[in-house]
N, C-alpha and C positions, 0 to 999 in steps of 0.2 A: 504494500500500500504506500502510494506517493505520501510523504506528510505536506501539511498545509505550508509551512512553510518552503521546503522543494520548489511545491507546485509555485507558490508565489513569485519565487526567484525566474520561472520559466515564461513568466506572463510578459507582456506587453502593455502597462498599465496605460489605460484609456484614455483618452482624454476626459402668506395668509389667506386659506382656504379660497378659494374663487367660487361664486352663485352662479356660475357658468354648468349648464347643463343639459344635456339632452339625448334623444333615443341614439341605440347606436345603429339603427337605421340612416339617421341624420348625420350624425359623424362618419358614418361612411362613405356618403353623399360627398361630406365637404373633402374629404382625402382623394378618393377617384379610387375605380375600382381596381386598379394595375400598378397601384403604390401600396406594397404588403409589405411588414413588419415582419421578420423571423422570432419567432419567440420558441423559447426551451418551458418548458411545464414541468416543476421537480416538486413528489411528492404528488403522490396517483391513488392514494388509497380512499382519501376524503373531500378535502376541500377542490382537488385535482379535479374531478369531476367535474366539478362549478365550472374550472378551468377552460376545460375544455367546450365547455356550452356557451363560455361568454366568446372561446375564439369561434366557434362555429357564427354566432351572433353577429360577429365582426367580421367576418370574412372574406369584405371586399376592403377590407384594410390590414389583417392581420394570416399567418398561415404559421402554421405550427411545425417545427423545423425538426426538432427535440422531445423526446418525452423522458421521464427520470427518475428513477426509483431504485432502495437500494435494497428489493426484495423482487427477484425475476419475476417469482409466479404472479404478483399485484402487476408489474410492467407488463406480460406476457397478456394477459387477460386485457389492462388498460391498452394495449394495443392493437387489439383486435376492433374495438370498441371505437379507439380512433379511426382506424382505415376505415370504418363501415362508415361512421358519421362526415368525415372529412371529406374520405375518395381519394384517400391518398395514404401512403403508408410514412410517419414522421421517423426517424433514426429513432435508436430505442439505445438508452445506457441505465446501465446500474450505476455508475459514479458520473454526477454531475459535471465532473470536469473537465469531461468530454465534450459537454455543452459550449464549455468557459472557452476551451479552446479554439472552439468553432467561429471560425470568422464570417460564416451565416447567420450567424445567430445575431440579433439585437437588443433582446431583452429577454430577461427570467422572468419567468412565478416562481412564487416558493410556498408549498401549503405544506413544508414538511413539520416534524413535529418543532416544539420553542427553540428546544436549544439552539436548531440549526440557523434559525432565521435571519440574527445577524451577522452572524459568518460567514453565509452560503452569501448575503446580499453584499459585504465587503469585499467579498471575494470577487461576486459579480461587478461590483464600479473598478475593481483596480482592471479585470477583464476588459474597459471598455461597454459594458453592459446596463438597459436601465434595467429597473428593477420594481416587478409589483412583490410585494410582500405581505402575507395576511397576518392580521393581529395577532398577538402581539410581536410589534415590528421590533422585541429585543426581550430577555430572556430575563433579563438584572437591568440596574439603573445607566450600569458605566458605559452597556453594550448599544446602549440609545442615544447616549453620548457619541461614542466612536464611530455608530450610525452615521449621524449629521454630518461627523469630521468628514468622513470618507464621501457622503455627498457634495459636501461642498467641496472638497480639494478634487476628485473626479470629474464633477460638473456632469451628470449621469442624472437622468429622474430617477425616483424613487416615488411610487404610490404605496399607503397601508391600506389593504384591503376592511375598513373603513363601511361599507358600498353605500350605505344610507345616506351620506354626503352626497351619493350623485341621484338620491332619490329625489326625483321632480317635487310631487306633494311636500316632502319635507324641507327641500329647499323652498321651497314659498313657502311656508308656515313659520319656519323659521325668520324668513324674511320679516312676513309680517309682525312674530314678535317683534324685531326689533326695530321697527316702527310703531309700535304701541300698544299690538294687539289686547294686549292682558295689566299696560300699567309697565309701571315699575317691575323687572322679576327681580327676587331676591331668593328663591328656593326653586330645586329642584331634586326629584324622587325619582332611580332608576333602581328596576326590580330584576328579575329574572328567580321562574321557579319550574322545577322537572322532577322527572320521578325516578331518577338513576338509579342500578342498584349497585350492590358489592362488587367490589373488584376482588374482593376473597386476602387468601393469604399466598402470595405468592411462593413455588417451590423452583426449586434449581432445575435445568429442563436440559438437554442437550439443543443447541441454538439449529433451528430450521434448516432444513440444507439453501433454501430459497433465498437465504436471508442472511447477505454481509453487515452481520452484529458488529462486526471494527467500524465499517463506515458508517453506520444506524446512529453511535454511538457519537461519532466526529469526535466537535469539541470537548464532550463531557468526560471526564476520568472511569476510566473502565473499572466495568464490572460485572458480575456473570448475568448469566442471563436467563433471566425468571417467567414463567409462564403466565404471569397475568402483565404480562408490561404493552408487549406488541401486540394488535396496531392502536390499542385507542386510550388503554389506561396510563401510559406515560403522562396524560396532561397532570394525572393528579400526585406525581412525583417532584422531588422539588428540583432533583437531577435532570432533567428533560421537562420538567412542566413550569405552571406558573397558576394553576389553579380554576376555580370555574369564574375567580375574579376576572381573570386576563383572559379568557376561551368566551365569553361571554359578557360579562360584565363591563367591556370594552365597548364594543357596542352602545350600549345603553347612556353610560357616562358620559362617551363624548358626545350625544346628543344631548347632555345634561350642558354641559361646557360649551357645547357651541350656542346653543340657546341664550346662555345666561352669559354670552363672550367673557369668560372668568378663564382665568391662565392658569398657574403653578397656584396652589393652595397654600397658606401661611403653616395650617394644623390640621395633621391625620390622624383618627383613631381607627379601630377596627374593633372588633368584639366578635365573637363565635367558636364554632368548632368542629368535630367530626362525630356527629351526636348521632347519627342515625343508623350506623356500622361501625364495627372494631374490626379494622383492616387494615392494605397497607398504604391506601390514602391517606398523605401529609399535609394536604391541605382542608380550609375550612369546608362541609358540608352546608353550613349555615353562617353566614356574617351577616354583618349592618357594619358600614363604613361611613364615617361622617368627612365630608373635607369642607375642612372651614378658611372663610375671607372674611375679609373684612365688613363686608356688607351682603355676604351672598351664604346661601348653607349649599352643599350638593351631597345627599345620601346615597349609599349604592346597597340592596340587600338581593345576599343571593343567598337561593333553596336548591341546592343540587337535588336533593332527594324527598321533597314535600310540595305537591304539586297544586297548594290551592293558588287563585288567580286574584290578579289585583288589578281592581278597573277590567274585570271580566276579560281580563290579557293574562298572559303565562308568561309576559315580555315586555316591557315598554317602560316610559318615559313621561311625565306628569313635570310641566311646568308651571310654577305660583307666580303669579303679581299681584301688583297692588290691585286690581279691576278684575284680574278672572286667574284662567286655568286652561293649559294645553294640554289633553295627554296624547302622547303619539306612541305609535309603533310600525311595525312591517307592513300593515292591512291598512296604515290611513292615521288619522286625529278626528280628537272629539273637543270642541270648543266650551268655556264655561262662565259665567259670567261669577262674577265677586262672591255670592250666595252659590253657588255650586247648578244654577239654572242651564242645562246645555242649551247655546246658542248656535251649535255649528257643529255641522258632523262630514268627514270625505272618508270612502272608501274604496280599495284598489279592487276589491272583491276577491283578493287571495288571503289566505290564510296564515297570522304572525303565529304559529306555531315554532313550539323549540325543537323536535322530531325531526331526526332525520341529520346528519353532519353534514351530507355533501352541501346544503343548502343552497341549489342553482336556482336562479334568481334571475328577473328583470333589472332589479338592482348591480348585482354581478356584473350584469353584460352591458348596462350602463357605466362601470366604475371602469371597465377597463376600455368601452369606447372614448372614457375621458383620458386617460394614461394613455389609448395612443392618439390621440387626435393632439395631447400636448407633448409628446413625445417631435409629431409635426411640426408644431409649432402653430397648433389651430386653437389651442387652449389651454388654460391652466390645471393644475394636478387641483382634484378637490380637497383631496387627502395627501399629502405633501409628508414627508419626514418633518418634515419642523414642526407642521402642527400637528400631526397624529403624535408625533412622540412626547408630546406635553399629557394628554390624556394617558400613555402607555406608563408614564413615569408612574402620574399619581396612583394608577392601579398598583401599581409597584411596589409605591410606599406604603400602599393600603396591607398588602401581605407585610410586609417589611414590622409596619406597625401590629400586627398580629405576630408575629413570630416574637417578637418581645414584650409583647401585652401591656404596651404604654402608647400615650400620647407622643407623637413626633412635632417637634416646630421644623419648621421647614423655610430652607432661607429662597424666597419667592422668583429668586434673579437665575439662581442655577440648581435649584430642587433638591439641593443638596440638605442634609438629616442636619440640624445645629444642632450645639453643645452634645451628641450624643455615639460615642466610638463605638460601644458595643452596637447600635443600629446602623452605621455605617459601614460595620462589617462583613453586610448585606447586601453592599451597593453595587459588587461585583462579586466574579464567581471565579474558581479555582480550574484550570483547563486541563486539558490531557496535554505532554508536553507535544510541542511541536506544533499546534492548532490553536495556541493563542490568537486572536485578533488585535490586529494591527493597521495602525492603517500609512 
């Protein structure tokens, strides 16, 4: 196995949200049907999926050059799936950096598991490469940091897979808050609740024959390999994951923040735990996260495993003013006046259900007609590294502040933990050698 560094030394390094938005019907339109993006698609088992329906969506502007996974039998299968949908058969790798190499290539996905996210996209701007990347667009605090670095010394886009930023309805709604709709806002509630079960107790397993466990693994420090980990229980590891705070509660949040244009948070608390199963889930099953300003509150409460619904959603987003109340989600908003009277109701007529990972979406094929129509130079990233990673941080410090079961102050300018070394401890993470991120 090449190490990251190797491979780095063998490269040829490359050379505020926008209301800009539309189908990617229309962004097709504006690009011309014979000007195609190569993109590589790494990580085929879940969000990969989405992937591949948004380049189908696109595909008088985009053409799938790459597909990448570091498990054959998920690539063997995801590739059959592509030729049929496509009409064309993409190169198929187990190691992404085959992709990197590719001087067809013009940009990645990346839906592979947390840890990889900002490494694989580091990897990708020193390649020359832009980069979509689904939440969270970094694993620890520092790796969203080094994130930015490498964008901006690059000069490479970078989208966080975000996609509700390029939702129509909610771009206007949003608009309209912050034209008046509701008053003054000064609070907002973002929830998320499902009915997951056990991930059990994980036993030592012999590692798959399908399945390059060294590469799987990348950046994170080895170690053997257990049968409840692969494909989907790593989120709830703190080795590879980041919790149902950052797999979810991302989402929600940053529609809490962009509503309420509120930045880096001064103070984080977090409260919860793993109440519903004894397993070998490290993170909360149940939190309530408060982030506080100076004049604004934004809560985040997640229910991995207790599936009642709030505002008759299993998902969404409720914004307060001084005159009323928005609650949004996947399906639409329902408007409210000061007394809680609904004034105003939109509906997409689909369904904001939590079911289901791949999650292929209108939104989806929206977010990445914006990535490449600005890719172009036809439009702005909705979801930008700068701003997504301000939202990625605070979920960050929301675990952060859970894992040592106090209040964080937070210094506003660089989101960094004040007075506090045992939580800074936290702000980055320990690598396998040789796969350090660098930029």
């Amino acid at each position: 196995m090449i190490s990251r560094r190797n491979f780095v030394g063998g490269l040829a390094a490359g050379a505020a949200a926008s209301a800009f938005a539309s189908t990617a019907k229309s962004y097709a339109q504006i690009l011309g049907a014979n000007d195609r993006l190569n993109f590589a698609i790494n990580g085929l088992n879940g969000r990969g999926h989405a992937h591949l329906t948004a380049m189908l969506a696109n595909r008088a502007s985009a053409r799938v050059a790459y597909i990448c996974d570091v498990d054959s039998g998920i690539l063997g299968k995801f590739a059959i799936e592509a030729e049929q949908k496509l009409g064309y058969q993409p190169k198929s790798a187990t190691d992404f950096r085959h992709a990197l190499e590719s001087r067809e290539v013009d940009a990645i996905t990346i839906a592979t598991p947390d840890h990889w996210h900002t490494p694989m996209a580091v990897l990708a701007l020193k390649a020359g490469k832009h980069v979509y990347v689904e939440k969270p667009s970094s694993q620890n605090p520092r790796e969203g940091e080094l994130l930015l670095a490498a964008q901006k010394k690059y000069r490479k886009l970078v989208q966080v897979g975000d996609q509700q930023r390029s939702s129509g309805y909610t771009i206007r709604v949003i608009g309209q808050i912050h034209e008046g709709l509701i008053g003054d806002t000064y609070m907002a509630k973002s929830w998320y609740a499902n009915t997951r079960g056990s991930m059990g107790i994980g036993k030592p397993a012999p590692v798959p024959a399908a399945l390059d466990w060294d590469l799987w693994q990348g950046p994170a420090p080895r170690s053997e390999y257990k049968d409840n980990i692969q494909p989907y229980n790593w989120h709830w590891l703190r080795r590879y994951g980041t919790g149902e705070t950052l797999n979810n509660g991302t989402h929600e949040v940053d529609i809490c923040r962009w509503a309420l244009q509120a930045g880096t948070p001064r103070a984080v608390t977090a409260s919860g735990g793993r109440y519903q199963f004894k397993d070998d889930w490290e993170f909360p099953d149940t939190i309530v996260t408060n982030f506080e300003y100076p004049d604004k509150l934004i809560s985040w409460e997640g229910r991995s495993c207790q599936g009642l619904r709030l505002y008759d959603r299993d998902r969404g987003s409720v914004i307060m003013g001084s005159r009323g109340s928005v609650v949004i989600d996947r399906a639409g908003y329902d408007v409210f006046d000061w007394k809680g009277k609904q004034t105003d109701s939109y509906r997409t007529g689909s369904d904001a259900s939590t079911g289901g990972f791949e999650s292929a979406d209108s939104m989806t094929n929206a977010h990445f007609a914006n990535f490449i129509a600005a890719i172009r130079g036809q439009a702005r990233l909705n979801s930008p590294i700068s701003v997504a990673n301000v939202t990625v941080t605070m979920l960050l410090l929301s675990n952060i502040a859970w894992f040592v079961d106090r209040l964080l102050r937070v210094d506003t300018e660089t989101a960094h933990i004040v007075d506090d070394p045992e939580a800074m401890k936290y702000w980055s993470r320990t690598y396998q050698p040789g796969w350090e991120v660098t930029v």
